[in-house]
C-alpha positions as CSV (number, residue, x, y, z in Angstrom):
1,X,37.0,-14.7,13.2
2,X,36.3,-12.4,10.7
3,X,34.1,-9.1,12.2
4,X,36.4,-9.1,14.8
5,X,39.4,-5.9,15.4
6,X,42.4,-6.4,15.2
7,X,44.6,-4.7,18.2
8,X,45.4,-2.3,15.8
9,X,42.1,-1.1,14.8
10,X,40.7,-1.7,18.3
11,X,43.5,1.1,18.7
12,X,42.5,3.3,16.5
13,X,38.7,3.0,17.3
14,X,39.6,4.2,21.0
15,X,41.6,6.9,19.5
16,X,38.1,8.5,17.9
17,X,36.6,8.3,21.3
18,X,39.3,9.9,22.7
19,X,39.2,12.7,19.9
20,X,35.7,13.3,20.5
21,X,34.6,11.6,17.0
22,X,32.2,9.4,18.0
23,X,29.5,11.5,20.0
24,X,29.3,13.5,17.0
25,X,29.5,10.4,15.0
26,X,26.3,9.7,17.0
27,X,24.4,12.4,16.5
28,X,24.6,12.6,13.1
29,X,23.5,9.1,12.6
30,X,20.6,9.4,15.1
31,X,19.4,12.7,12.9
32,X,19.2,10.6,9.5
33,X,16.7,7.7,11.1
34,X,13.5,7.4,13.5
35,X,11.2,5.6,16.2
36,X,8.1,4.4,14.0
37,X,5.8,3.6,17.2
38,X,2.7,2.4,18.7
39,X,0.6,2.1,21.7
40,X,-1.3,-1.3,22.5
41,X,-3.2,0.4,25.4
42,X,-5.4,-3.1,25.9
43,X,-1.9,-4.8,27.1
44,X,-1.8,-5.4,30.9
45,X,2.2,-5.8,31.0
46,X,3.4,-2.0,31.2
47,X,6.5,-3.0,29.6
48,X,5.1,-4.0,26.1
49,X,2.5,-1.4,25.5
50,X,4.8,0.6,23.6
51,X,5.9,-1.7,20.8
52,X,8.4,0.3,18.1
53,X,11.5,-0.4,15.5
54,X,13.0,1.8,13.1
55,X,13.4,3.9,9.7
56,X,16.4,5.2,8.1
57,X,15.3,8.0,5.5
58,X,17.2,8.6,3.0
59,X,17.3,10.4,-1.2
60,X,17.6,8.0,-3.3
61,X,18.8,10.2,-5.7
62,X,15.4,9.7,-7.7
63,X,13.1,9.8,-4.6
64,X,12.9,10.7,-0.2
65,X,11.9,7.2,1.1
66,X,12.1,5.8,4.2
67,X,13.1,2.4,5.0
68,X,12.5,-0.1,7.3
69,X,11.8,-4.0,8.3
70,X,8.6,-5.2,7.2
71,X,7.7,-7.2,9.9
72,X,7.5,-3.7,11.9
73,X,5.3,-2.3,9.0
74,X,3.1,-5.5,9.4
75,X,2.6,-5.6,13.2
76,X,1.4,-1.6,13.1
77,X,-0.8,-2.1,10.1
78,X,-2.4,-5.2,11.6
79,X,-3.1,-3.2,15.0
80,X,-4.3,0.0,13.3
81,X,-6.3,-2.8,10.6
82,X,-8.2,-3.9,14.1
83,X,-9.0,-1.1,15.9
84,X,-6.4,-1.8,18.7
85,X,-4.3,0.9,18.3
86,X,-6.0,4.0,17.3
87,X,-2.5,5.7,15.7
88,X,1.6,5.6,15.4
89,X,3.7,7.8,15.0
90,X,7.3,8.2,13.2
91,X,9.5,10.4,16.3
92,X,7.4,13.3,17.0
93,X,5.3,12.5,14.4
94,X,1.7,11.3,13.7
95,X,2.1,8.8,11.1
96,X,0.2,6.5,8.9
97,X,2.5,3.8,7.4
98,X,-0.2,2.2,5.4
99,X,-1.2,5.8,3.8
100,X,2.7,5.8,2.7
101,X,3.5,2.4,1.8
102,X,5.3,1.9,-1.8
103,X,6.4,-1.5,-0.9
104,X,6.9,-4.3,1.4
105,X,8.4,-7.5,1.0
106,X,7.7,-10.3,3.7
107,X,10.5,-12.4,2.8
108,X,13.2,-10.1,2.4
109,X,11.6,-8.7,5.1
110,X,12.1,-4.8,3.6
111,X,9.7,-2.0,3.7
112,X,9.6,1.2,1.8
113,X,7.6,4.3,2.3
114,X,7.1,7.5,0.4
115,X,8.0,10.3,2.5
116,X,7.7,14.3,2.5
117,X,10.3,16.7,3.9
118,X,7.5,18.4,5.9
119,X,7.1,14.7,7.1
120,X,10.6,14.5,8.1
121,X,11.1,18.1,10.1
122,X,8.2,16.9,12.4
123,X,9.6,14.0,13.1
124,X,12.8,16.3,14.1
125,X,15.0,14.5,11.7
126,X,17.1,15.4,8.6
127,X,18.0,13.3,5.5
128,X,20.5,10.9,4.2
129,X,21.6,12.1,1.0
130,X,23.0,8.9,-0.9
131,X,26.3,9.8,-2.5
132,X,25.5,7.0,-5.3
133,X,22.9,4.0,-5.7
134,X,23.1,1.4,-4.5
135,X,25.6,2.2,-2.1
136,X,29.2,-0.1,-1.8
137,X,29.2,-2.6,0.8
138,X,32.9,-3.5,1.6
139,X,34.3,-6.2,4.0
140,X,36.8,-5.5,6.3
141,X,35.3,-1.7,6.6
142,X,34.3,-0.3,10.5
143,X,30.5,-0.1,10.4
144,X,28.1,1.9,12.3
145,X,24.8,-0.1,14.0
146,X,22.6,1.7,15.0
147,X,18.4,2.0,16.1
148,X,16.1,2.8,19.0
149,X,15.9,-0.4,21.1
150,X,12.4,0.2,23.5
151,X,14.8,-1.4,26.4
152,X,16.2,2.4,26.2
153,X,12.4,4.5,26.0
154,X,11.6,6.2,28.9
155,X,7.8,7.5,29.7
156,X,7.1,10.2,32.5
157,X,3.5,12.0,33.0
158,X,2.2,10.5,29.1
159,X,5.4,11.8,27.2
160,X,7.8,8.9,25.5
161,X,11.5,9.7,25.2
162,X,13.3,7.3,22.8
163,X,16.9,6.6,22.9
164,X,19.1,6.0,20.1
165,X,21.8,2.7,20.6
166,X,24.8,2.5,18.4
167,X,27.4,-0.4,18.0
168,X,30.9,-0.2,16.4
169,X,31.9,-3.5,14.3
170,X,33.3,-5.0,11.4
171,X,31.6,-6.7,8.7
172,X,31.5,-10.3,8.9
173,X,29.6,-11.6,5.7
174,X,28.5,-10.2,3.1
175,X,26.1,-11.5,0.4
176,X,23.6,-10.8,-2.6
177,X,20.7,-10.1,0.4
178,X,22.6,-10.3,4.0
179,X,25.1,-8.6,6.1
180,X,26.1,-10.1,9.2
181,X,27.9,-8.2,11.7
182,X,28.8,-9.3,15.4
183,X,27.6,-6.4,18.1
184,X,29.3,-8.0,21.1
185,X,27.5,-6.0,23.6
186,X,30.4,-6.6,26.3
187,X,32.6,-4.7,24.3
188,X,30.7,-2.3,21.7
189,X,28.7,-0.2,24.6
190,X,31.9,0.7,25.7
191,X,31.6,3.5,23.7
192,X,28.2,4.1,23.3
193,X,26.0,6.4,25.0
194,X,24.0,3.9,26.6
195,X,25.3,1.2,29.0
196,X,23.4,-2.4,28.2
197,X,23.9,-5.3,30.7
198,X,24.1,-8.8,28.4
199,X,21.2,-10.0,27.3
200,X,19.7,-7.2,27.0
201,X,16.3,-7.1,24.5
202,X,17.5,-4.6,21.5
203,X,14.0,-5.0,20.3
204,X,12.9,-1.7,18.3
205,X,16.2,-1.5,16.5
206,X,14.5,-3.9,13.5
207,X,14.8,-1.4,10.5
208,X,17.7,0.1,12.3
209,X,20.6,1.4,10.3
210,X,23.7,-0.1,8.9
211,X,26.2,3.0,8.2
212,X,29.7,2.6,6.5
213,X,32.5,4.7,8.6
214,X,34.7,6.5,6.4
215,X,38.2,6.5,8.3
216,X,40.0,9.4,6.0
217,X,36.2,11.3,6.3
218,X,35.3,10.8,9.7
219,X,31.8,12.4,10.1
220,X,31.0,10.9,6.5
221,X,28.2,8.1,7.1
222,X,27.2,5.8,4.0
223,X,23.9,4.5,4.8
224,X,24.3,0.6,3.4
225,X,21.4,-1.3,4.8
226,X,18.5,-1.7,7.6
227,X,18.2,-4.4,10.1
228,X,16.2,-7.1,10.0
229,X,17.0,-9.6,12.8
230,X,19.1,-9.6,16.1
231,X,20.7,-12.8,17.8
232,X,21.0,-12.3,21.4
233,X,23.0,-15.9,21.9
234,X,25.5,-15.2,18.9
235,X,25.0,-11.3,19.3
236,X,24.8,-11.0,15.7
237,X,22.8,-8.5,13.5
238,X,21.4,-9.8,10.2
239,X,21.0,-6.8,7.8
240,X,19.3,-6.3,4.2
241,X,21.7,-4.3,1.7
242,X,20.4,-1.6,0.2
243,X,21.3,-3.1,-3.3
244,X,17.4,-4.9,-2.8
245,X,15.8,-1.4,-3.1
246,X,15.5,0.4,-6.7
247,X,16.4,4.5,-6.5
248,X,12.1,5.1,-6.9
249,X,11.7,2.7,-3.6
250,X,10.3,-0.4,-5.1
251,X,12.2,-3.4,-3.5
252,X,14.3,-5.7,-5.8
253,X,13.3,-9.3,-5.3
254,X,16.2,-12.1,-6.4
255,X,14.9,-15.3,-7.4
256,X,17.5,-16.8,-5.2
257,X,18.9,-16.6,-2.1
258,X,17.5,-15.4,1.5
């Protein structure tokens, strides 16, 4: 099946974690995105009241955005619209999406916001600096998953600590507006940070990035696209390329094609 290793890449992957390359791996990708969250105080099951996904931010080349899923964008504006949630914030961060919105595109399901770098060092994170746009997206490549899944947030005495989650895979499909890659929890937590029994809700990683591994640059990450969709039966995350956003943020809409 393609998206599967092959023994000999599953060998080399275990030879990063033994070198010590993927905590820092990690870390680096955790610093380039961030929790966009929200309260829904009114909720009576403690486990939902924080409801959150995720944005990558990244330059363009032309322009700091952030990106994201807009289903996310939609579910904070609606609750901010009606009064039920009185702010979000993006990390640390009080933040108005609607205030930065450049575009959103239900169907693609891609959000874009304009973004400042004062905006960005309070929400404690720093900024993926695209080496060219749109990036590549290759099959066959080892690909970085990544997000803040609200399974993984913590709260203690009114103070929220979010977790970041990353998967190691291979690309499985790639088209003009999808990228599929299989997580397989079972295996890819091995090395993560985080240990996730099956079945585990990931949601919160929706607008999570989609990082390209560069094998002769290891601590190189090529931010490709932002996910959209998780299947926990299959265990497959459905991602947007980055090729559907323009370098000044506005989202590229093909006439054909999902």
């Amino acid at each position: 099946m393609r998206g599967k290793f092959s023994p000999e890449e599953w060998a080399r992957v275990q030879e990063w974690k033994r070198n010590g390359y993927l905590p820092t791996l990690e870390t680096l990708a955790k610093r380039l995105t961030a929790p966009l969250w929200w309260n829904e105080p009114e909720n009576p099951d403690t486990v939902k009241r924080m409801q959150n996904g995720t944005v990558c931010i990244v330059h363009t080349g032309t322009r700091l955005i952030g990106v994201s899923a807009c289903h996310v964008h939609a579910a904070i504006a609606d609750r901010l619209d009606s009064g039920a949630s009185r702010w979000s914030q993006l990390g640390g961060h009080t933040f108005d999406p609607r205030a930065c919105l450049i575009d959103c595109d239900p169907r693609l399901d891609i959000v874009t916001y304009s973004l400042s770098e004062i905006q960005i060092n309070a929400a404690n994170a720093d900024i993926h600096h695209a080496p060219k746009w749109p990036p590549d997206v290759v099959v066959g490549d080892v690909y970085f998953v990544t997000g803040w899944p609200r399974a993984l947030t913590e709260s203690s005495e009114g103070t929220r600590t979010h977790k970041f989650l990353h998967f190691i895979t291979k690309l499985a499909e790639s088209s003009l507006t999808n990228l599929r890659l299989l997580t397989e929890t079972s295996t890819s937590i091995g090395w993560g940070s985080e240990a996730l029994p099956p079945g585990t809700d990931l949601g919160g990683m929706s607008g999570g990035a989609i990082y390209r591994l560069s094998e002769t640059k290891l601590t190189e990450l090529t931010l490709v696209g932002l996910i959209y969709e998780y299947s926990e039966e299959s265990e497959y995350v459905l991602a947007r390329p980055l090729s559907l956003v323009a370098e000044d943020g506005s989202i590229i809409r093909p006439r054909h094609g999902r």
